[in-house]
Kinemage of the C-alpha trace (Angstrom):
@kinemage 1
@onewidth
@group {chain A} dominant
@subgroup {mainchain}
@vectorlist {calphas} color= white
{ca unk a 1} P 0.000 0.000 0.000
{ca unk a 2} L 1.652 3.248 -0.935
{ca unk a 3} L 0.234 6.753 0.537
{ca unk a 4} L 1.548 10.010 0.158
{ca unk a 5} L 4.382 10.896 2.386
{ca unk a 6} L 2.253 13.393 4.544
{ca unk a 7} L 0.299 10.924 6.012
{ca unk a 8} L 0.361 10.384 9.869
{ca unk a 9} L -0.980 8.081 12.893
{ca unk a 10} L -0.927 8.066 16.250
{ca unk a 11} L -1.236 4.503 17.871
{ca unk a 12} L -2.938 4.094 21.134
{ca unk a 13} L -2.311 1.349 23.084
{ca unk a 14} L -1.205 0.578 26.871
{ca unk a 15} L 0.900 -1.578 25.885
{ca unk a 16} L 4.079 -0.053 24.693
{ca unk a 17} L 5.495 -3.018 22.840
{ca unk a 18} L 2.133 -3.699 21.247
{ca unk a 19} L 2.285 0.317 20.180
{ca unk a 20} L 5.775 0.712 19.221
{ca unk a 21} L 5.192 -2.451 16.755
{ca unk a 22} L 1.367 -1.260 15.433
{ca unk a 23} L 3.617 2.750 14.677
{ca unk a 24} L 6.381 0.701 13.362
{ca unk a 25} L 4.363 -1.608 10.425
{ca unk a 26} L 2.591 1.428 9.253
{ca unk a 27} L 6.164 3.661 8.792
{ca unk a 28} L 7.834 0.391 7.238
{ca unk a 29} L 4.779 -1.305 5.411
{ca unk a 30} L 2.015 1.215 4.968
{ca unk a 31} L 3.946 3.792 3.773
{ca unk a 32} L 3.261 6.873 6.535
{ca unk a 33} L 5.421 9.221 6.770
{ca unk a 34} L 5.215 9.683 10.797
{ca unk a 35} L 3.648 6.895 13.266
{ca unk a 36} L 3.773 7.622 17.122
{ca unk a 37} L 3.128 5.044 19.897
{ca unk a 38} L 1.218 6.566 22.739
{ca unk a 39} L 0.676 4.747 25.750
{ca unk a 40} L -2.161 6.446 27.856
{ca unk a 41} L -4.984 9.174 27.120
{ca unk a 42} L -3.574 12.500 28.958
{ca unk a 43} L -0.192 11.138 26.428
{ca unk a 44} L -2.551 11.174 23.234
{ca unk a 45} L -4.166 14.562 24.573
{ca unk a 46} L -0.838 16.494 24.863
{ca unk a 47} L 0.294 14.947 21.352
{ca unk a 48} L -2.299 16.625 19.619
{ca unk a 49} L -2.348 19.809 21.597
{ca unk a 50} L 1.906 19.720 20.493
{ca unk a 51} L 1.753 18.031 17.044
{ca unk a 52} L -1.280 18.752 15.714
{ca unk a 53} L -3.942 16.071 14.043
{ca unk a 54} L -2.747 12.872 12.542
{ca unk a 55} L -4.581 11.243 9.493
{ca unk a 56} L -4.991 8.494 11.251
{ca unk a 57} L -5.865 7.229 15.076
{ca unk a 58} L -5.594 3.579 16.491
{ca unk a 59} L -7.050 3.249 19.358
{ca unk a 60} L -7.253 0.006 21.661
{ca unk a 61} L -10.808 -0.771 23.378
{ca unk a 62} L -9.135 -1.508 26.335
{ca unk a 63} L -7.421 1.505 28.239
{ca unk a 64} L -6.160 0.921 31.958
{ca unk a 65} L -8.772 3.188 32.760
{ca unk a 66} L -12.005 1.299 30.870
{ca unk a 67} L -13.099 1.495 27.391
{ca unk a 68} L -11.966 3.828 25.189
{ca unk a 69} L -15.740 5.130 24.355
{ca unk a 70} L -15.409 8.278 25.813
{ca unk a 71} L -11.835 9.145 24.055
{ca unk a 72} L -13.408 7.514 20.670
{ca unk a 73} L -16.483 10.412 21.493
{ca unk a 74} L -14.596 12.968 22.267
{ca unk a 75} L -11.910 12.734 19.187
{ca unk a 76} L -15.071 12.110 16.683
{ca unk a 77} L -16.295 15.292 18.058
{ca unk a 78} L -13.628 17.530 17.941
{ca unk a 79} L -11.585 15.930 15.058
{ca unk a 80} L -13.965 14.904 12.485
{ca unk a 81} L -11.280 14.907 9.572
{ca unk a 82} L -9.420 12.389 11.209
{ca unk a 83} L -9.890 8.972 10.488
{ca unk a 84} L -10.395 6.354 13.888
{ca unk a 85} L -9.588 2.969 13.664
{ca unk a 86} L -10.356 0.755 16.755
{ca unk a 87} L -8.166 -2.248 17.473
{ca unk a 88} L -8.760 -5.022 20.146
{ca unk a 89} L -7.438 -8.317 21.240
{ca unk a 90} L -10.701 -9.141 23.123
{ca unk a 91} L -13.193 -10.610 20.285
{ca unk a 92} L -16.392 -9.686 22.294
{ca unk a 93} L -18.958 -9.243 19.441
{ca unk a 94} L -20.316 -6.444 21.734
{ca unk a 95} L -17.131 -4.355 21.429
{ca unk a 96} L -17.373 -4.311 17.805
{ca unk a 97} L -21.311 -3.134 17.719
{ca unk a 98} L -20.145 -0.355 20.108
{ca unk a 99} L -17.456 0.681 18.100
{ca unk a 100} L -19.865 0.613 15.193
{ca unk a 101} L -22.172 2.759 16.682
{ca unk a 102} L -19.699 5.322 17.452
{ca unk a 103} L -19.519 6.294 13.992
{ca unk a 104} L -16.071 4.531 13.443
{ca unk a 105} L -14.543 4.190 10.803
{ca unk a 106} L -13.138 0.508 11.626
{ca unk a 107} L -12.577 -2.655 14.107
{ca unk a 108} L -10.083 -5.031 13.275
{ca unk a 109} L -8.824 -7.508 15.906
{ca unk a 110} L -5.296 -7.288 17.024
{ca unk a 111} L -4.531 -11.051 16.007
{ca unk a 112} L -5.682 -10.621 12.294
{ca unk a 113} L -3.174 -11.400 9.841
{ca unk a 114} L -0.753 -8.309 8.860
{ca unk a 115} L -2.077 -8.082 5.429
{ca unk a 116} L -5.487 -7.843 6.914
{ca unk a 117} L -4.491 -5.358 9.325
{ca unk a 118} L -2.994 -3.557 6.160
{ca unk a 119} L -6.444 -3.628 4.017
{ca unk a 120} L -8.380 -2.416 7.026
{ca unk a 121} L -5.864 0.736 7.381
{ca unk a 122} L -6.304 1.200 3.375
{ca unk a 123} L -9.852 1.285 3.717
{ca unk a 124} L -10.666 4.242 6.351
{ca unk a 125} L -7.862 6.018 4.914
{ca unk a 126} L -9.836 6.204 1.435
{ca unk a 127} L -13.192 6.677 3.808
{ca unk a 128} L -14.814 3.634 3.436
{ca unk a 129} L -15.673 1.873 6.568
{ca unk a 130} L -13.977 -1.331 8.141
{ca unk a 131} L -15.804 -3.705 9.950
{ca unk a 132} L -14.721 -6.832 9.004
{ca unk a 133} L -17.776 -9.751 8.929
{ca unk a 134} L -15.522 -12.951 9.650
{ca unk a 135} L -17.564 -14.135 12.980
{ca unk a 136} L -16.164 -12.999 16.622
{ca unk a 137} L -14.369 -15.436 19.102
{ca unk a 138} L -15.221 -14.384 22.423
{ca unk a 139} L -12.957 -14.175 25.229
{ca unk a 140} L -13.242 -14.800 29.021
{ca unk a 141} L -13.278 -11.855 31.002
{ca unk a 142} L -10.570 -11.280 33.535
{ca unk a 143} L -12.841 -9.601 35.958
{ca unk a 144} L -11.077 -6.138 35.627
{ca unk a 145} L -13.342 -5.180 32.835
{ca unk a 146} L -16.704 -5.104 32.047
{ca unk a 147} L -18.330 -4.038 29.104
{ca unk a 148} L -20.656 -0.851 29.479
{ca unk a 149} L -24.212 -1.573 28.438
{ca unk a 150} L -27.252 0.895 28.132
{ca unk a 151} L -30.406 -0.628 29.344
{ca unk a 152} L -31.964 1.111 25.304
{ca unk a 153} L -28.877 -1.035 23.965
{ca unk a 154} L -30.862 -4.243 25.257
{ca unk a 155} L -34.208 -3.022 24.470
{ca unk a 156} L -35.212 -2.451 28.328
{ca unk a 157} L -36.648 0.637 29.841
{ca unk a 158} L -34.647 2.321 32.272
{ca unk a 159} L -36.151 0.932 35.535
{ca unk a 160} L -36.233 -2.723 33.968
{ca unk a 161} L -32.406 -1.593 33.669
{ca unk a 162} L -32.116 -0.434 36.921
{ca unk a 163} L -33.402 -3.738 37.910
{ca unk a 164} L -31.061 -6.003 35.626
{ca unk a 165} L -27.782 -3.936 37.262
{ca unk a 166} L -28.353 -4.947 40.758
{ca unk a 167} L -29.718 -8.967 39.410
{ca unk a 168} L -26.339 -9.016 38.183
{ca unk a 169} L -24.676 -8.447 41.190
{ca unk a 170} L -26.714 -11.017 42.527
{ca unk a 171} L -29.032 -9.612 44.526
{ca unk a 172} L -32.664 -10.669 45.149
{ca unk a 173} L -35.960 -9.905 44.212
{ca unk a 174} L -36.401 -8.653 48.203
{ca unk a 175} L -33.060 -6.613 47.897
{ca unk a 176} L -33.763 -5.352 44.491
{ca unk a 177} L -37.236 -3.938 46.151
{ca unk a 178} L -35.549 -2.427 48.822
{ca unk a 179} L -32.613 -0.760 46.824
{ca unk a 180} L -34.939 0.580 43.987
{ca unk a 181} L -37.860 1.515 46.374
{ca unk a 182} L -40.212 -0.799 44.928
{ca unk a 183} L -42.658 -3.575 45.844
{ca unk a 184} L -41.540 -7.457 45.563
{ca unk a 185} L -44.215 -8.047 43.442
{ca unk a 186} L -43.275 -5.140 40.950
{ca unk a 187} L -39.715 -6.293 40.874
{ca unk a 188} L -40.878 -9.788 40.297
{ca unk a 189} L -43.060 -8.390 37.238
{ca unk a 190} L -39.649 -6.226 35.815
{ca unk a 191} L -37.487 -9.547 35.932
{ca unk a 192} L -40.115 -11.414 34.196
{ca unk a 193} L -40.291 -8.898 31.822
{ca unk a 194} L -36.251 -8.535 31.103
{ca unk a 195} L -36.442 -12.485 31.301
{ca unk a 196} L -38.768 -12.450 27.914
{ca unk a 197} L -37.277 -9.522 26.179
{ca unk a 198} L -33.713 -11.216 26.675
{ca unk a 199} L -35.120 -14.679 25.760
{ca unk a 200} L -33.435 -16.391 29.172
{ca unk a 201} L -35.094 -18.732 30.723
{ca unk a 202} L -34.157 -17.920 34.309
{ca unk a 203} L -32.070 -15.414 35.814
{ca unk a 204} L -28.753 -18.012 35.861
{ca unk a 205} L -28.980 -17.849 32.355
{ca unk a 206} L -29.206 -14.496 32.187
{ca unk a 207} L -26.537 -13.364 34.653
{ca unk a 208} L -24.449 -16.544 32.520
{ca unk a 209} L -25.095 -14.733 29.108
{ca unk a 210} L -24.605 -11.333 30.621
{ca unk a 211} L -20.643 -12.441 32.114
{ca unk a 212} L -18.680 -9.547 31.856
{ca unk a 213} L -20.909 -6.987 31.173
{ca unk a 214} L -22.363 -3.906 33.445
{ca unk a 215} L -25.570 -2.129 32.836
{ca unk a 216} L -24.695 1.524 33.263
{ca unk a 217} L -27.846 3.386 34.607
């Protein structure tokens, strides 16, 4: 892939080997001019404010401080001429339709094959969209991250999501009343309600299918 020599990235990623090798391929294979490795947010922050806007951003999912939504946000809304690509090692189908919705302009997983990796650059740099189709594996979650969901994202109102948060944690339909200020009986009618729109049969299958997420409310 040849671009023209002005083009530039920054690379996100908390991992500084992971970074220095993502800035490296592009300089040596994708033909960019400039490629810097950053390592944490207040790092990409102070690039900008210094260097000025890249062509390109890579950005992992997974910061040491969460997800990178609110970064991916905030740089779609004050950079819109720059081009965001998202990279991950976790192959949660979830992080991908998040990504998606952010108005992205890619995903690609971190163990794709190079010359994938090199297509998917190719593509938002022309400003076509990269979301590659191949199916998702997922990944067990170490228990230091959980994926942010909306209770709109799972087609629950916002007191069935209220509801849902604390079911997660484990609590009871008695402890759920008394959190939420509610009767047993109305908490009983949420669950059963959550229960159908999520098609589980019983809340262990739901809390099973929900592993590693959190319903923010």
């Amino acid at each position: 892939m040849t671009l023209r020599n002005e083009c530039s990235a920054v690379v996100v990623d908390d991992h500084p080997l992971v970074a220095r090798g993502i800035a490296d391929y592009l300089r040596t294979h994708c033909g960019f001019a400039r490629a810097e490795a950053i390592c944490h947010a207040d790092g990409l922050w102070t690039h900008l404010a210094q260097v000025g806007i890249p062509t390109l951003a890579l950005v992992d999912f997974w910061l040491p401080e969460g997800t990178a939504l609110p970064m991916l946000a905030r740089l779609r809304a004050e950079y819109p001429g720059m081009r965001l690509l998202v990279i991950s090692g976790d192959g949660d189908p979830a992080i991908r339709d998040k990504v998606h919705r952010l108005a992205v302009d890619g995903f690609v997983l971190k163990h794709a094959e190079p010359a994938v990796f090199a297509r998917a650059v190719s593509a938002v740099l022309r400003g076509d969209a990269w979301f590659d189709d191949a199916p998702l594996a997922t990944q067990a979650n170490d228990g230091a991250r959980s994926l942010p969901l909306s209770p709109a994202e799972l087609g629950l109102t916002p007191r069935q999501g209220e509801v849902l948060a604390l079911m997660l944690k484990g609590l009871p339909n008695k402890r759920v009343a008394q959190q939420l200020s509610l009767t047993e009986q109305t908490v009983k009618e949420h669950v059963s309600g959550i229960l159908e729109r999520l098609g589980a049969r019983n809340r262990i299958e739901l809390i099973t299918r929900l592993s590693g997420k959190r319903i923010d409310v």
